[in-house]
Backbone bond lengths (Angstrom), bond angles and torsions (degrees), N, CA, C in turn:
res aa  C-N    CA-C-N  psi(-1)  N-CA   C-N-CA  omega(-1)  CA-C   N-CA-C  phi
1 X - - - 1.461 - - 1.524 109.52 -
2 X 1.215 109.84 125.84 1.657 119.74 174.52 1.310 110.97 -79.49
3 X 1.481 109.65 117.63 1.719 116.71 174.97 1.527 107.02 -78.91
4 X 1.453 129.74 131.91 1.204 126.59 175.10 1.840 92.46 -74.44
5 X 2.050 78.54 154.76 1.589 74.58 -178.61 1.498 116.24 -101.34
6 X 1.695 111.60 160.38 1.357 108.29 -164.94 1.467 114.80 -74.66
7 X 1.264 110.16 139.19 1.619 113.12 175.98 1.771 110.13 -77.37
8 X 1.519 100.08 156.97 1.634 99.42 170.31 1.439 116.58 -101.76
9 X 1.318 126.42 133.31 1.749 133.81 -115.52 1.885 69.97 -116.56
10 X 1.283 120.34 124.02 1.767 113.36 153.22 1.474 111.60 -125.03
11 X 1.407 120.14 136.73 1.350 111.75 163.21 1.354 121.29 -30.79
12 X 1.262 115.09 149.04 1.362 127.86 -179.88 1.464 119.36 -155.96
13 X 1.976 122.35 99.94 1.362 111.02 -167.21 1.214 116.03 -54.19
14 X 1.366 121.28 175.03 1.643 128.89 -173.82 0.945 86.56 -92.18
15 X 1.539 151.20 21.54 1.648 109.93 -170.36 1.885 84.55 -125.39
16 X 0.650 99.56 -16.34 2.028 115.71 172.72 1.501 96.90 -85.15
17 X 1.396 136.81 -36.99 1.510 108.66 160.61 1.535 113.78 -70.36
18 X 0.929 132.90 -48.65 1.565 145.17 161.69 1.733 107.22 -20.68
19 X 1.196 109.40 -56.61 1.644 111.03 -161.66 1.732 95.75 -86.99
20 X 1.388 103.71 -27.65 1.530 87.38 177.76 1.825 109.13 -79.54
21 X 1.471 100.82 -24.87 1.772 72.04 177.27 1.296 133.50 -83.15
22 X 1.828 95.63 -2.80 1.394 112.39 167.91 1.488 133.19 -66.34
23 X 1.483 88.45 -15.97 1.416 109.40 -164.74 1.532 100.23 -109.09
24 X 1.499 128.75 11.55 1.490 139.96 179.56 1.431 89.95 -116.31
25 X 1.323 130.41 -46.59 1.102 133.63 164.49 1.907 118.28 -21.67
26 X 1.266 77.06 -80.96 2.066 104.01 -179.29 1.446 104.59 -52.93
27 X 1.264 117.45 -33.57 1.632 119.69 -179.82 1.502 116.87 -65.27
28 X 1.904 89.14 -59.34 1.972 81.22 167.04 1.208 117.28 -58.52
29 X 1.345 134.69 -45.89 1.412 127.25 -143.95 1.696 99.41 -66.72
30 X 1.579 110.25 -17.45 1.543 120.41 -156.52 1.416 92.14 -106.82
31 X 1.930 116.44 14.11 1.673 92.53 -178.04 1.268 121.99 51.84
32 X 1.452 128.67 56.94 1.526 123.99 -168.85 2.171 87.29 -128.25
33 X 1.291 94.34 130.30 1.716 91.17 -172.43 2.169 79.58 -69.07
34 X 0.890 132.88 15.58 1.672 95.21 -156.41 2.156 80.99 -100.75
35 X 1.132 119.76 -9.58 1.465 128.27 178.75 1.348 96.48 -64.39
36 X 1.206 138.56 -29.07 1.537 128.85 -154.23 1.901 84.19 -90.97
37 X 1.315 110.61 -58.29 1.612 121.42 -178.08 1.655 100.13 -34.14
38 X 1.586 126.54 -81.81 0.927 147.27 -167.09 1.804 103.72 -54.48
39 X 0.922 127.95 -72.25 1.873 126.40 174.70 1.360 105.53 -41.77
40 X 2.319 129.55 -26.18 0.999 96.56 -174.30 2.245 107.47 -90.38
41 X 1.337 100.26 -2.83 1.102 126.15 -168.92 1.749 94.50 -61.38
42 X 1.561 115.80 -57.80 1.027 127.15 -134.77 1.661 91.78 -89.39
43 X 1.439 114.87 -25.54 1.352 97.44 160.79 1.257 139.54 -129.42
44 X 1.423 97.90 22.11 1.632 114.15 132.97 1.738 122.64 -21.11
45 X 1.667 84.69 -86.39 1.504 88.30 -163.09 1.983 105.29 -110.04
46 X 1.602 98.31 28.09 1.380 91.30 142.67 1.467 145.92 -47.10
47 X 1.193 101.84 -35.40 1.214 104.65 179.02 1.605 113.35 -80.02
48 X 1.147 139.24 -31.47 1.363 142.01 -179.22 1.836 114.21 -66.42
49 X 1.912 94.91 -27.06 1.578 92.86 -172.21 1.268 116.58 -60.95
50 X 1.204 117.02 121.97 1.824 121.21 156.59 1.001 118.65 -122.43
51 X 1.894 103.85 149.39 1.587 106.56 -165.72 1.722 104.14 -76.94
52 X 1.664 94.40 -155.46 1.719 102.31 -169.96 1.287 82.70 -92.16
53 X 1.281 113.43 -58.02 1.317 110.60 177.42 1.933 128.20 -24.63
54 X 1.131 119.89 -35.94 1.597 140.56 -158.97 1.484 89.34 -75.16
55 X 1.603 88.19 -64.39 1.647 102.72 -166.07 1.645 113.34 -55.56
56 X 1.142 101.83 -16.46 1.747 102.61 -178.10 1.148 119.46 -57.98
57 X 1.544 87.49 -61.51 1.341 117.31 -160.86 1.779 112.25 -87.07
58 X 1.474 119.90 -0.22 1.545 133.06 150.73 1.617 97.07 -72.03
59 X 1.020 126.33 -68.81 1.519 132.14 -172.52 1.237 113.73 -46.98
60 X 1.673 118.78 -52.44 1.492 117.78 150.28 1.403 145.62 -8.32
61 X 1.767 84.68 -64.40 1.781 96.06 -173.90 1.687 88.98 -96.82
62 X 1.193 123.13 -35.89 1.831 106.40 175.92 1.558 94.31 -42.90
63 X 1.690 123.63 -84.42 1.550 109.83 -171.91 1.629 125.24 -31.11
64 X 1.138 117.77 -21.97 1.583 116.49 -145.80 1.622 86.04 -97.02
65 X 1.606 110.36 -37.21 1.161 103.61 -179.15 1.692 123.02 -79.35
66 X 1.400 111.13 -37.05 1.977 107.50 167.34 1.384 105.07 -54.13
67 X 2.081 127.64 -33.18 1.148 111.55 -153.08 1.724 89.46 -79.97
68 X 1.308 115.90 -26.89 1.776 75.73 -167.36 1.126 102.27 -101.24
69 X 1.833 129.09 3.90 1.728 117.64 142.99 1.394 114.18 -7.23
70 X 1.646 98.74 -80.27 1.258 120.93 -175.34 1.433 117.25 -61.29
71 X 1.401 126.00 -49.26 1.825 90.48 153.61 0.788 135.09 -81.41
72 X 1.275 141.77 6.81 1.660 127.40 142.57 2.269 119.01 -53.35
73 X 1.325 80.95 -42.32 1.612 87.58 149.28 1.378 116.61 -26.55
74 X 1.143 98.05 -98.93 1.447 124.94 -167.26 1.265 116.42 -53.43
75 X 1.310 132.69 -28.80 1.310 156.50 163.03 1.139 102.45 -41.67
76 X 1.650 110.11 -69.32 1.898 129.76 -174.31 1.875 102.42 -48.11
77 X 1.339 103.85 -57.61 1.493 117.54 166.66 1.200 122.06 -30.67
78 X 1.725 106.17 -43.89 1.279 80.90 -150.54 1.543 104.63 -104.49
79 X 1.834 96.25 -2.70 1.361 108.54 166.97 1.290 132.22 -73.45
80 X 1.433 109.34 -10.23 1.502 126.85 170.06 1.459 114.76 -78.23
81 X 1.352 108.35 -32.52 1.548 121.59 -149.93 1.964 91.00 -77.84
82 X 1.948 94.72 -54.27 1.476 103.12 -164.53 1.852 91.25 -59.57
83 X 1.276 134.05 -57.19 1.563 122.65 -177.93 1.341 114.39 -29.68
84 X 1.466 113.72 -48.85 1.577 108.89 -173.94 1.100 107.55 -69.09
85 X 1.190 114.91 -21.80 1.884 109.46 -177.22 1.260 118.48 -70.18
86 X 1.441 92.27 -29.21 2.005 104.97 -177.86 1.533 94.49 -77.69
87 X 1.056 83.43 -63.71 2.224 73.34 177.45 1.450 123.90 -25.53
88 X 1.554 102.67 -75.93 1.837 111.53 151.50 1.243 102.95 -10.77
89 X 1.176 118.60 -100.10 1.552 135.70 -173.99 1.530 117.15 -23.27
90 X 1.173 117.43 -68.61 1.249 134.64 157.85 1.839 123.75 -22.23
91 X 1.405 104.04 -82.81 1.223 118.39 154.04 1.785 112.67 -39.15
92 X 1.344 121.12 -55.79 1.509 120.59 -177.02 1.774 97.46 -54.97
93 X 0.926 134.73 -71.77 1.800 145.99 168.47 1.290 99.75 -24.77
94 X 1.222 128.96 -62.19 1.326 126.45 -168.90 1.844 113.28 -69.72
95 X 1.424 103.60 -32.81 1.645 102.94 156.59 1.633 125.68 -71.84
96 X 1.188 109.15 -55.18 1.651 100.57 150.93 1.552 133.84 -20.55
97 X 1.389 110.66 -57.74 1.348 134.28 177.48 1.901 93.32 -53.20
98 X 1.647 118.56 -62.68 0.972 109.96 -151.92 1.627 105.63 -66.44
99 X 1.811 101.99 -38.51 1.807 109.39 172.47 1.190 90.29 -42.82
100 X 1.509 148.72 -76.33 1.192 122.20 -133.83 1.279 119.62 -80.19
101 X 1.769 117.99 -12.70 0.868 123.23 -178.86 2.000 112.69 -82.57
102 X 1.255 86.76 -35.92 1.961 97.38 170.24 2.012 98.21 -51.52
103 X 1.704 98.57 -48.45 1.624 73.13 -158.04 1.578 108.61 -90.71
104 X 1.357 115.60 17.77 1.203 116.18 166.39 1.642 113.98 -73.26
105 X 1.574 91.04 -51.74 1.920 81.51 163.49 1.410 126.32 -80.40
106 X 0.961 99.86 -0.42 1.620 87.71 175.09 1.554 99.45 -92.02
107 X 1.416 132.16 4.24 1.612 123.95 172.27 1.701 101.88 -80.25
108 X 1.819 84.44 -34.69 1.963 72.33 -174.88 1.543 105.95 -83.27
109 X 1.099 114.02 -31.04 2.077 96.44 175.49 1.776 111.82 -56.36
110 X 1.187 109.72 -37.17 1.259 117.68 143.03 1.707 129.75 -20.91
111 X 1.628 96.31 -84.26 1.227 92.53 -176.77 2.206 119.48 -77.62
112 X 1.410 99.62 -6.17 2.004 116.33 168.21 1.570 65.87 -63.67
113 X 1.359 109.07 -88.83 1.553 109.72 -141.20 2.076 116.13 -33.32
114 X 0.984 100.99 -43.07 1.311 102.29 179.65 1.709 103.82 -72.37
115 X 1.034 127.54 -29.99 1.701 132.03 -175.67 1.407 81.33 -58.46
116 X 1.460 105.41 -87.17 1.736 110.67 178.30 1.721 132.65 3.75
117 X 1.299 80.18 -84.17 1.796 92.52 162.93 1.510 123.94 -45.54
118 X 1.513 105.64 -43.93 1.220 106.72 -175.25 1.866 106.16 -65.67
119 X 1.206 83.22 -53.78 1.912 75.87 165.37 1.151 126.28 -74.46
120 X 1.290 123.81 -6.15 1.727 114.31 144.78 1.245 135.06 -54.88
121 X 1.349 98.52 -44.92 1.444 115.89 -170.11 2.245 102.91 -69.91
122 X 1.560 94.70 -35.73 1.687 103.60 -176.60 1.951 94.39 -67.03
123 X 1.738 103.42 -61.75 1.407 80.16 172.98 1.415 139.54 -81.06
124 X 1.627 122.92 28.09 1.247 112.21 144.29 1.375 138.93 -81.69
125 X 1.451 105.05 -23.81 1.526 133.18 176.78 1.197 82.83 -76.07
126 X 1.449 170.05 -57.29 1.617 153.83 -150.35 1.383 93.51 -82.16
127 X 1.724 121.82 -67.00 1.272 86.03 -160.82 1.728 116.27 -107.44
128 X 1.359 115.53 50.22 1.217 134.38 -174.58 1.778 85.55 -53.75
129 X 1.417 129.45 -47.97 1.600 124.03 -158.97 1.665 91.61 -97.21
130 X 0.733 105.35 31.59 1.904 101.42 179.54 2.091 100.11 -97.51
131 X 1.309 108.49 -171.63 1.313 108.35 -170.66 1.212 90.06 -85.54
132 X 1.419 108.96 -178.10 2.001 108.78 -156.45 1.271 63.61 -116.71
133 X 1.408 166.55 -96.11 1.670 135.17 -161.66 0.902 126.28 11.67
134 X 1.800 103.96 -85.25 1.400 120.99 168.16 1.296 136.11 -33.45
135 X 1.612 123.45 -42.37 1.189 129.60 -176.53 2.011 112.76 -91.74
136 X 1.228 88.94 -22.51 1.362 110.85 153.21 1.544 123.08 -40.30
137 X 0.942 128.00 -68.75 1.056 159.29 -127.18 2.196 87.51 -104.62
138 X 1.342 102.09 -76.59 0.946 127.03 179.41 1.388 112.27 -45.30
139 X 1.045 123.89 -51.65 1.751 130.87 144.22 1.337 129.72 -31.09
140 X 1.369 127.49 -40.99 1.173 133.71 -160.88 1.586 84.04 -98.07
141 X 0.966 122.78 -24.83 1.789 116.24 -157.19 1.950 112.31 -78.06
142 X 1.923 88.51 -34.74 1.461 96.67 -162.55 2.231 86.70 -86.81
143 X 1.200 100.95 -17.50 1.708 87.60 -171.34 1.301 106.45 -81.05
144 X 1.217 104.28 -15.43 1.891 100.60 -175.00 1.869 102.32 -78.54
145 X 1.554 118.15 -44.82 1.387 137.44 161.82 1.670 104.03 -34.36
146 X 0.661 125.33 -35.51 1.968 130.50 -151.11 1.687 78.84 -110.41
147 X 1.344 127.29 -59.55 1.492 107.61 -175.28 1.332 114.12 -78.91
148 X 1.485 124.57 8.53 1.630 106.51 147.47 1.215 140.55 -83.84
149 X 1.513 90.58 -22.52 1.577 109.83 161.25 1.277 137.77 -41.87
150 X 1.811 97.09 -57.64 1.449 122.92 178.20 1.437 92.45 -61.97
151 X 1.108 131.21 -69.61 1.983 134.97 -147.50 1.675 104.26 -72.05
152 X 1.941 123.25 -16.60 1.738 108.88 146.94 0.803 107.84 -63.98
153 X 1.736 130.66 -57.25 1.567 119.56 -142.28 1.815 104.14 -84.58
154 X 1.774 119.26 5.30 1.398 103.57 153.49 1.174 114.45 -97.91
155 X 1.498 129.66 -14.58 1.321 117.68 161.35 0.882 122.96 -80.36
156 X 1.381 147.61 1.92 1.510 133.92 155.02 1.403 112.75 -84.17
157 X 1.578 119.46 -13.11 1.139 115.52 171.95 1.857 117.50 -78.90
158 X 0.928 111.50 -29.27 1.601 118.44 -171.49 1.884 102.32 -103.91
159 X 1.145 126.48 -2.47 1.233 114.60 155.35 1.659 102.62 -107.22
160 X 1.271 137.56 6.15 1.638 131.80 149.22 1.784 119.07 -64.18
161 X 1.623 94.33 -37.37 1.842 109.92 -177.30 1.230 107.31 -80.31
162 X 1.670 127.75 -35.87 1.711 131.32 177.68 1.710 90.29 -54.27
163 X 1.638 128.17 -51.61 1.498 123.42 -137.06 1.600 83.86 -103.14
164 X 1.648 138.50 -7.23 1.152 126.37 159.42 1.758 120.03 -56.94
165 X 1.194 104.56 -36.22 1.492 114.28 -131.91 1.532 72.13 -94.72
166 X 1.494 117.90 -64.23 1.812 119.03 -167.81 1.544 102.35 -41.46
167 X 1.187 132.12 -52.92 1.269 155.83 -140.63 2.059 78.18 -76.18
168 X 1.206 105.11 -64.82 1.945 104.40 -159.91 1.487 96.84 -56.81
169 X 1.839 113.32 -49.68 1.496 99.40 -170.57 1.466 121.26 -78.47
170 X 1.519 116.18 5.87 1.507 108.39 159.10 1.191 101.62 -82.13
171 X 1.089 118.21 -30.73 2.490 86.90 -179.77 0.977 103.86 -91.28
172 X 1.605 132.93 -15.61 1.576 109.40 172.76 1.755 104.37 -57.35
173 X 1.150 136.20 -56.40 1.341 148.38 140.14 1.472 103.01 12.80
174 X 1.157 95.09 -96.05 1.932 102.67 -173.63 1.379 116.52 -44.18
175 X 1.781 109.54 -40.59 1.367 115.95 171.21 1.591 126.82 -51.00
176 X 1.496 95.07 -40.84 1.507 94.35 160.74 1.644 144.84 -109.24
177 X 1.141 88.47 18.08 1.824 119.29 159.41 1.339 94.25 -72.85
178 X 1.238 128.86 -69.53 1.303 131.90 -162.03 1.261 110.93 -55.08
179 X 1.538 118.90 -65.17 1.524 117.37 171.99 1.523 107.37 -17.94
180 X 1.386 95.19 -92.07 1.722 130.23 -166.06 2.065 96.50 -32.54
181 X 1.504 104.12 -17.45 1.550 90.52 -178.48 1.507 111.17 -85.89
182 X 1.862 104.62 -42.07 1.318 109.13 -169.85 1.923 107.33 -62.65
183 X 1.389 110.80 -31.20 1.388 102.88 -178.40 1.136 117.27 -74.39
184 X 1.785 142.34 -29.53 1.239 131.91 112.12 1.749 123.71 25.87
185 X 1.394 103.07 -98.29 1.189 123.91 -168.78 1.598 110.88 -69.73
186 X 1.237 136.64 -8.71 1.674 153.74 -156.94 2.129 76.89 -117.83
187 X 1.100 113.29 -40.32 1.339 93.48 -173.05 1.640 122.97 -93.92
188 X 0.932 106.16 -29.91 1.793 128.89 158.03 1.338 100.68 -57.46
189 X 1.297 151.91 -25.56 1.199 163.84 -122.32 1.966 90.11 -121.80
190 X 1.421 75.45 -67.02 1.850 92.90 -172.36 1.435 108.94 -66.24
191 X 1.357 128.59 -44.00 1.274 123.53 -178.48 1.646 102.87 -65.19
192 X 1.505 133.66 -40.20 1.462 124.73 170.45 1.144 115.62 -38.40
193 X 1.231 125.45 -56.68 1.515 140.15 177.71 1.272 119.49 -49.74
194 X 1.398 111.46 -48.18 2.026 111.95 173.03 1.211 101.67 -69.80
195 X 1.315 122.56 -46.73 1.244 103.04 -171.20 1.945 134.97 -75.25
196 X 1.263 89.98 -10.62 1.858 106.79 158.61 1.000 92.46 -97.29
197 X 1.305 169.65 -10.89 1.464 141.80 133.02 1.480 122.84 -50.32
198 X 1.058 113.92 -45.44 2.034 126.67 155.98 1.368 113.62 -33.87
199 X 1.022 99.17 -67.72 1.956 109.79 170.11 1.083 143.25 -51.04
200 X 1.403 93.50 -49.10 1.651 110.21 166.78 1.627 126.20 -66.49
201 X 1.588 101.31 -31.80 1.616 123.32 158.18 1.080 119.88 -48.66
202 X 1.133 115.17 -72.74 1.620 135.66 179.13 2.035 99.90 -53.69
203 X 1.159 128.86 -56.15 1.426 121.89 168.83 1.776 125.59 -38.60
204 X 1.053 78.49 -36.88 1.996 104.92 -177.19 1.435 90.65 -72.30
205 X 1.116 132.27 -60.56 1.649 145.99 -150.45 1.736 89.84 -84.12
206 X 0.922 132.53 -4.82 1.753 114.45 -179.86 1.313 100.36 -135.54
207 X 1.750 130.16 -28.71 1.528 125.14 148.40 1.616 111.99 -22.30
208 X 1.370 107.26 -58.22 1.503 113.30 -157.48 1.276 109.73 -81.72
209 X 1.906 118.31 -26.90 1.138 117.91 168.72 1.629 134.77 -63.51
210 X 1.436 96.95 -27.77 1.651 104.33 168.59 1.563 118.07 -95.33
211 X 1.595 110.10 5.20 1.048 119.41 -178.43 1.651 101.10 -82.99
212 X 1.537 120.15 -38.67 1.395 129.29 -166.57 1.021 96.85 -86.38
213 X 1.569 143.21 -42.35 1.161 140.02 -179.67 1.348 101.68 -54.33
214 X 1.744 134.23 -85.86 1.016 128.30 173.11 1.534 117.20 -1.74
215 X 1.708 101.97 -86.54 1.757 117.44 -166.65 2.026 88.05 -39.27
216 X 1.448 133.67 -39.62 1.122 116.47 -162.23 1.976 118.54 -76.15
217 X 1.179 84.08 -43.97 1.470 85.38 163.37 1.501 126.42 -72.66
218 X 1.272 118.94 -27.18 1.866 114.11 158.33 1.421 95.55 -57.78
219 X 0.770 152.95 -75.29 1.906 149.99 -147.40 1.478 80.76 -59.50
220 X 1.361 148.12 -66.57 1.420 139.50 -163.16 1.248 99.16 -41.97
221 X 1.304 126.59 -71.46 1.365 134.69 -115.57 2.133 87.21 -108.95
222 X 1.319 112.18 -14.68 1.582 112.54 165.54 1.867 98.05 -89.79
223 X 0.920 114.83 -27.70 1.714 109.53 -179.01 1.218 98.29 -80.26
224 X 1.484 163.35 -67.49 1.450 153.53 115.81 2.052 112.17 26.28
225 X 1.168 87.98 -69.00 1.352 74.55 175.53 1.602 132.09 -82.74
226 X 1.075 105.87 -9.90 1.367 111.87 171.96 1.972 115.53 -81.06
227 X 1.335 101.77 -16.86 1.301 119.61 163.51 1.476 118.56 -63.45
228 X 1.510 133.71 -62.72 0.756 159.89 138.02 1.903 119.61 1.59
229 X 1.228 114.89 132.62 1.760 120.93 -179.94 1.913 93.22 -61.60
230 X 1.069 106.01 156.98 1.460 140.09 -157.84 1.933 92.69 -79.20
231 X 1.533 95.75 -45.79 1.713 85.60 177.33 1.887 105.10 -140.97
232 X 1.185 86.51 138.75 1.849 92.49 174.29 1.514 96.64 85.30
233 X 1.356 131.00 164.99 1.093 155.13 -152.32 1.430 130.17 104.23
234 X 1.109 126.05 -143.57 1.462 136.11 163.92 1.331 128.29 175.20
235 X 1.201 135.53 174.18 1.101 134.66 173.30 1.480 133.53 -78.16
C-alpha cells in the first residue's frame, strides 16, 4: 500500500483564502480556463489550510501542557525533598532525646561519683589508723574506680558531638540540593518562555510576508485585467 506523502502544513490568513476564491470566482464568470486550475487548487489543499490564529493557540496548549508537566515535576520534588527534611528532623529529635537521655545519666554517674568520694573521703577518716599497706592499697583501688567513670562519661560525650556535627552537615547538604534544584527549574522555566516568544515572532514575521506578497500579486493580476477586453479573454 502506497502512503500518500505528508504535506508541510503553513499558516494561511482567512482573508487570502477569501480573495482567492473571489478571484476563482471572477475567472469563471470571465470564462478564463485558468478558474478551472485555481477552484481545483483551492480545494485540494483546503483542507490542510490553517490560520495564524490555529497555530497559536496549538502552540499554546502544547506550552501550557509541558509547563505544568514540569510543575507537577517539581511538585513531586519538592514533595520528596520536604519528606527528607522531616526525616532529618525527625531523626535530629530522636538524637536530642538520646543527648538528653546520655546526659541524664551522666548526672547520675555524676551524682555515684560524688556518693563515691564522699565515701572515700568517710573511709579515709576510718582507716586513717589502719596499716599504711592497707590504706594504701585501698586508695589506689577507689582512684582507679573514679577514673573509669571519668573516661565513659567523656566518651559518651565526644561520640554525641561526632553524631551532632554529621547529623548538621547532612541538612546543610539537602539544603543545598534543594536550592541548586529550584534554580534549575526557575531557569528551564525561562528558557520555555523565550522560546514561545521566538515563535510567535517569527509567525508574525511570515503572516505579514505572504500577506505583502499576496496584496502584490492582486495589484498584478487587477492591472492585467484592466488591460484586458471587457468580456472573454483569459489569463
Amino acid at each position: 500500500m502506497i502512503m500518500e506523502k505528508e504535506r508541510a502544513i503553513q499558516c494561511v490568513p482567512v482573508e487570502l483564502m477569501e480573495r482567492l476564491k473571489d478571484l476563482a470566482a471572477r475567472l469563471w464568470e470571465s470564462k478564463s480556463p485558468a478558474s478551472v486550475h485555481l477552484t481545483a487548487i483551492l480545494e485540494e489543499f483546503e483542507p490542510d489550510v490553517k490560520s495564524l490564529g490555529q497555530l497559536v493557540k496549538e502552540y499554546d496548549e502544547d506550552y501550557a501542557e509541558r509547563l505544568q508537566a514540569g510543575h507537577d515535576k517539581y511538585e513531586q520534588k519538592e514533595g520528596r525533598l520536604k519528606k527528607e527534611i522531616e526525616d532529618l528532623k525527625a531523626r535530629l529529635a530522636k538524637s536530642e532525646t538520646a543527648r538528653a537521655e546520655a546526659l541524664k545519666r551522666l548526672e547520675e554517674f555524676r551524682a555515684v561519683l560524688s556518693d563515691r568520694e564522699t565515701l572515700l573521703a568517710e573511709l579515709k577518716m576510718r582507716t586513717a589508723e589502719q596499716e599504711g599497706e592497707l590504706n594504701s592499697k585501698y586508695v589506689t583501688r577507689m582512684q582507679e574506680l573514679y577514673e573509669k567513670v571519668s573516661k565513659k562519661e567523656l566518651d559518651l560525650l565526644l561520640r554525641w558531638e561526632d553524631k551532632n556535627r554529621a547529623l548538621e552537615a547532612r541538612s546543610q547538604e539537602f539544603e543545598g540540593e534543594r536550592a541548586a534544584r529550584e534554580r534549575q527549574l526557575k531557569l528551564r522555566e525561562k528558557a520555555l518562555e523565550e522560546e514561545f516568544n521566538s515563535r510567535k515572532s517569527e509567525l508574525i514575521r511570515t503572516f505579514d510576508r505572504i500577506r505583502e506578497g499576496l496584496e502584490a500579486r492582486e495589484k498584478a493580476l487587477a492591472a492585467r485585467e484592466s488591460q484586458q477586453p471587457a468580456k472573454g479573454g483569459g489569463i
